[in-house]
C-alpha positions in Angstrom: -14.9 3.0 7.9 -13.0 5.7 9.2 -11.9 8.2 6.2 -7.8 8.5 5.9 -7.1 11.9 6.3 -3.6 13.4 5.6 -1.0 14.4 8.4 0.8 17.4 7.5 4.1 17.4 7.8 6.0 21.0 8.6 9.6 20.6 8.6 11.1 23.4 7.0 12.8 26.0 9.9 11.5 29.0 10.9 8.0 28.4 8.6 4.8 30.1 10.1 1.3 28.5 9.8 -1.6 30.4 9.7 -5.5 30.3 9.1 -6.8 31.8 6.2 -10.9 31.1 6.4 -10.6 27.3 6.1 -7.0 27.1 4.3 -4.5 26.2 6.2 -1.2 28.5 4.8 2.4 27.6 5.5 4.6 31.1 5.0 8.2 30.2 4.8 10.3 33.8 5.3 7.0 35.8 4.1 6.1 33.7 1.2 2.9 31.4 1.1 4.9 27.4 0.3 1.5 25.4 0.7 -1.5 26.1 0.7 -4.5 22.9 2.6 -7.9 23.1 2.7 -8.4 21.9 6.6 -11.1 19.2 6.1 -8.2 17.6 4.7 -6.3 17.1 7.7 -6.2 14.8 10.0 -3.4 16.4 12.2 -0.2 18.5 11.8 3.4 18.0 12.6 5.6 20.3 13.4 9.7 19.5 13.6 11.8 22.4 15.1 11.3 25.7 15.2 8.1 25.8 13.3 5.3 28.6 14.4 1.6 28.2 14.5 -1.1 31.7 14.9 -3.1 31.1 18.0 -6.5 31.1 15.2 -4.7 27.9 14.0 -4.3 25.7 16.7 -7.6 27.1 18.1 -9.0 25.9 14.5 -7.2 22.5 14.8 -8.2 22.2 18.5 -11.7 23.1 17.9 -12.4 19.8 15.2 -10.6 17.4 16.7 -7.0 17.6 14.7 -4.1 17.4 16.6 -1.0 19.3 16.5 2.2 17.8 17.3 5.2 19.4 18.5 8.4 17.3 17.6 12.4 18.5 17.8 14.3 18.3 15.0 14.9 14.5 15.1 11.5 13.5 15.5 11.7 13.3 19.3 8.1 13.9 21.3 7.7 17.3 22.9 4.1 18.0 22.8 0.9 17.4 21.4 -2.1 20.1 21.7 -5.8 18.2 21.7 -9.0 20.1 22.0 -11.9 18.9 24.8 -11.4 15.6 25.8 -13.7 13.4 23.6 -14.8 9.9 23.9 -17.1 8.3 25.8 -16.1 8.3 29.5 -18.0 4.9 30.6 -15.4 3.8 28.5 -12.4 5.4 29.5 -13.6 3.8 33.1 -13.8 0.4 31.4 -10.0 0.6 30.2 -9.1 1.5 33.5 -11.2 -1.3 35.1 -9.2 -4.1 32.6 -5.9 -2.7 33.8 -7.2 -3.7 36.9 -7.7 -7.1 36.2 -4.9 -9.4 36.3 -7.1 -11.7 33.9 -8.1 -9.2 31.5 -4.4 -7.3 31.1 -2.0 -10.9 30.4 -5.0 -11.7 28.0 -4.5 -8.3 26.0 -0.8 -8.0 26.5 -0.5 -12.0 25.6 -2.4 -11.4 22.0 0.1 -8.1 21.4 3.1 -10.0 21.8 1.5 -13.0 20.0 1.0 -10.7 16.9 4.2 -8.8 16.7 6.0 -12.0 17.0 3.7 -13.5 14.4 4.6 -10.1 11.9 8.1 -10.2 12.7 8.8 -13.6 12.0 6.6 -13.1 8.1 9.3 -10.0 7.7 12.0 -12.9 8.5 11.0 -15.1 6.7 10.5 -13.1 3.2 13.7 -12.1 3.7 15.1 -15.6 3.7 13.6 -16.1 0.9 15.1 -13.5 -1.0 18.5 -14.0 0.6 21.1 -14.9 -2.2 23.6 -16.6 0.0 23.1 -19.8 1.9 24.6 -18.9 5.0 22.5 -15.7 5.5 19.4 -17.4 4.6 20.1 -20.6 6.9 20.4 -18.0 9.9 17.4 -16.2 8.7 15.9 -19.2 9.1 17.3 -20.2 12.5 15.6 -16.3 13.7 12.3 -17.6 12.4 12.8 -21.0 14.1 13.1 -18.8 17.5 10.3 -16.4 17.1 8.3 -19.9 16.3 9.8 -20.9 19.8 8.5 -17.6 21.2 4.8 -17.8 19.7 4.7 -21.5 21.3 5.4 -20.1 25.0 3.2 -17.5 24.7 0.0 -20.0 25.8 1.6 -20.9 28.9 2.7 -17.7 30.4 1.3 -17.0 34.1 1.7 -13.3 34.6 2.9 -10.2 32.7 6.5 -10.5 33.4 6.4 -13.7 31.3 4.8 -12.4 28.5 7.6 -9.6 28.6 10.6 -12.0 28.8 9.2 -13.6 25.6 8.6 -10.6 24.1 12.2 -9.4 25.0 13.9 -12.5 23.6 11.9 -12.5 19.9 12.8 -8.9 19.7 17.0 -10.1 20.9 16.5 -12.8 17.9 14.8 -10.7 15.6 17.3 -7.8 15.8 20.7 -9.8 16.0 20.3 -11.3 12.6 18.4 -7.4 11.2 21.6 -6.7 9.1 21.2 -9.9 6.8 18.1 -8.2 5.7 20.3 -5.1 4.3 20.9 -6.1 0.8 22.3 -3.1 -0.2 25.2 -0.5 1.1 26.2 -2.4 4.4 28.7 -0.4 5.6 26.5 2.6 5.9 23.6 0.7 8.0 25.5 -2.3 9.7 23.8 -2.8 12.7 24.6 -4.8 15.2 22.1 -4.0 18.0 19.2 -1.8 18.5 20.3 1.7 20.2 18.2 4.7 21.1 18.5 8.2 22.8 20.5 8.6 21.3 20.6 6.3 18.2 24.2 5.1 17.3 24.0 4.2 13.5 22.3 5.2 10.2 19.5 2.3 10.8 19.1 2.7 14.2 18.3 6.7 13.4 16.1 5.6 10.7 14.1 3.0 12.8 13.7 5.7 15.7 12.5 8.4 13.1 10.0 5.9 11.4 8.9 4.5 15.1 8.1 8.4 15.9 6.1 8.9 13.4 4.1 5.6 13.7 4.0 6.2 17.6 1.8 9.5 16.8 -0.9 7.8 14.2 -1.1 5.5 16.8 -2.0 8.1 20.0 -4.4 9.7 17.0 -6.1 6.5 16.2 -6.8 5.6 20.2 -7.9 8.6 21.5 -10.2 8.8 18.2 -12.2 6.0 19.3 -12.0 7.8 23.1 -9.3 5.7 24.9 -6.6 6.8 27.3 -2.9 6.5 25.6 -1.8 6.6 28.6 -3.4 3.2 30.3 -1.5 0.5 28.8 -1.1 -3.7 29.0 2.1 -4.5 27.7 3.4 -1.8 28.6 4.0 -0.4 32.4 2.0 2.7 33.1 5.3 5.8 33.2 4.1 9.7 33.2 3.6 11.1 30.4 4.2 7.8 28.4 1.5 6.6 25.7 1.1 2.9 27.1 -1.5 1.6 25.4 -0.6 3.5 22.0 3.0 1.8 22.2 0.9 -1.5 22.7 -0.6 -1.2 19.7 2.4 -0.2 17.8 3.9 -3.2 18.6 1.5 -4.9 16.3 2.2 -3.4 13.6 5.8 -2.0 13.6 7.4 -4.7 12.2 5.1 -4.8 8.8 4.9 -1.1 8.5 8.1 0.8 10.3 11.0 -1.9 9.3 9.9 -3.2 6.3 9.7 0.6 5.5 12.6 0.9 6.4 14.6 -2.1 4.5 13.0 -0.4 1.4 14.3 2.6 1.7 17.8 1.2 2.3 17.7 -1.9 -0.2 16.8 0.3 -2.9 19.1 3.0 -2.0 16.6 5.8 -1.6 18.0 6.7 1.6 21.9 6.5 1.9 24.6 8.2 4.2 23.9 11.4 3.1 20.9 11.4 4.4 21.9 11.2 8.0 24.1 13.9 10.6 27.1 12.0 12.0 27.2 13.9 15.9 30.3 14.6 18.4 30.0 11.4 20.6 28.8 9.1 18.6 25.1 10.1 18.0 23.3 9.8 14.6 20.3 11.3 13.4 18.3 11.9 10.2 19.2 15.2 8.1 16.4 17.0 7.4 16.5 16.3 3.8 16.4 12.5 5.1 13.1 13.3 7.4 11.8 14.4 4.0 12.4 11.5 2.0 11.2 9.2 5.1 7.9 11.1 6.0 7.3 10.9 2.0 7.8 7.2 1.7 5.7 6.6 4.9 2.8 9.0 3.6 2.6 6.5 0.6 3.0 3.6 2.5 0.1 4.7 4.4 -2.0 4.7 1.2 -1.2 1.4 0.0 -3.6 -1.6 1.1 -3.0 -4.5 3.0 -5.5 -7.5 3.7 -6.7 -7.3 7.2 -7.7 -11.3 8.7 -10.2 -10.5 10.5 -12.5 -7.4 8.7 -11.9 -10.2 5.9 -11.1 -7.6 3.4 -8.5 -4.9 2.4 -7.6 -1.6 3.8 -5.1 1.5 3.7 -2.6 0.6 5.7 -3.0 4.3 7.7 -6.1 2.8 8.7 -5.0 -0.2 10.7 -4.2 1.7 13.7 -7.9 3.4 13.6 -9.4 -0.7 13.0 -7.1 -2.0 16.1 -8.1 0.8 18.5 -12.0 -0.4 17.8 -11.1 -3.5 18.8 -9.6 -2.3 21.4 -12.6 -0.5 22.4 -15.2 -3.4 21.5 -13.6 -5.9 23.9 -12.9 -3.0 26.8 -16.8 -2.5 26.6 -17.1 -6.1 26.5 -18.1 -6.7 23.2 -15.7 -9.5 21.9 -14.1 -12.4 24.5 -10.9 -11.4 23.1 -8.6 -8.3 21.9 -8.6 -9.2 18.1 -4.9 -8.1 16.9 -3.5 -7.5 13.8 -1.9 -10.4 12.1 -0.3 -9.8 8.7 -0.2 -12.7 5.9 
């Protein structure tokens, strides 16, 4: 098993990191802030104006970890990778399956199948919690539709089925989000799912939390030596990580949303945690990036029972486990792509 190594987060403005024989030091206006031995990292983050030595990213380039470049709101700008690694008969494989008509609904099918499997358990729990009947009847009636979803899934033809499906759990499963907000509803009401920009407190959380599971996931596949950028579910754009965003899709539910009720439910993140923008746009402060990357860092540590290893295991691992399936039915290992279901 894959050891979990930690991402490092750099958020503060104008801080400088540099190499210091294998310590990797963060200098914030000439002072030395932090202090990480590099074997444990897995990657580094930077939001804003934050400055890396070229010995540093040549250090994190040379084994492997990444460095991410992000704005301010957790946007994508850049990521720097050392030598391509991976096995290239492999990389030829993926491409091949993309190919094949077969091979892609098959993998794009399961995907769907299992984030509309997830996001109907996050439904459901929340029914079950929900204190008034009205709230927990329509909870219901969202779970009763995703059911719908999961039974048309077997009969769809061609990818742009599988899509429509997928697009009308994710209309059900978002128009009844709110009833899952227990707590400070006027704050994160939330009527529909908005992005670039994001329009409400929960929307900006959601995009921030999506971010940063969007990036383990581009670590986790090209780990294991696939292309992010050949995808099933998802149609192949420039510069867009396809298959990366596949496999998020798996998993965003369970990790990024129920994240993200937790924080709000139990009032951890509130209204001051967010910048209210001319025009209408809202985004995380950076004190709220803070409390969100420190919540997901935990989450990440905390185990989850995986169906099909049979056994537990740190939930920043399942994106590493998925991509090996990925890879092991690619190479034509397994009949199927195996995808993470969450019980």
């Amino acid at each position: 098993m894959k050891q979990l190594l930690n991402t490092l987060y750099i958020m503060t403005q104008g801080a400088y990191l540099r190499l210091d024989h294998e310590t990797l030091k963060v200098d914030v206006e000439g002072e030395t802030r932090l202090q990480v031995p590099f074997h444990h990292l897995g990657a580094v983050v930077c939001f804003g104006d934050v400055m890396l030595s070229p010995r540093a990213m040549h250090k994190c380039a040379g084994d492997g970890r990444a460095v991410v470049l992000l704005d301010r709101n957790g946007r994508f700008k850049a990521r720097v990778e050392g030598p391509t690694s991976g096995n290239v008969l492999l990389r030829r494989a993926q491409h091949e399956a993309l190919s094949s008509e077969t091979l892609s609904l098959s993998i794009a099918r399961n995907i769907v199948a299992s984030k509309v499997r997830n996001s109907r358990q996050v439904v459901l729990r929340c029914a079950r919690e929900a204190v008034v009947n009205d709230e927990e009847a329509r909870l219901r009636d969202t779970a009763s539709i995703l059911e719908n979803c999961l039974r048309k899934l077997p009969g769809s033809t061609d990818l742009d089925a599988v899509r429509g499906i997928e697009g009308e759990a994710g209309r059900a499963y978002f128009s009844t989000f709110s009833l899952m907000i227990k707590g400070d509803r006027k704050t994160f009401g939330f009527s529909s799912r908005t992005r670039r920009p994001p329009l409400d407190p929960l929307n900006a959380l959601l995009s921030f939390l999506y971010a940063l599971v969007l990036n383990d996931c581009v670590a986790a596949v090209e780990g294991v030596g696939l292309d992010p950028q050949v995808g099933f579910l998802h149609a192949l754009r420039p510069g867009r990580p396809s298959l990366a965003l596949d496999l998020m899709e798996e998993t965003r539910s369970i990790i990024a949303d129920r994240l993200a009720l937790t924080l709000v439910n139990r009032r951890q993140v509130g209204r001051k945690h967010f910048e209210f923008r001319p025009g209408g746009a809202v985004y995380m402060s950076e004190e709220g990036r803070k409390t969100v990357v420190a919540a997901y860092q935990r989450r990440k540590q905390e185990e989850v029972p995986h169906q099909t290893l049979g056994k537990k295991v740190p939930v920043g691992l399942v994106f590493h486990v998925q991509a090996r399936f990925m890879a092991r039915h690619l190479r034509g290992d397994t009949e199927e792509y195996i995808p993470f279901i969450y019980q």
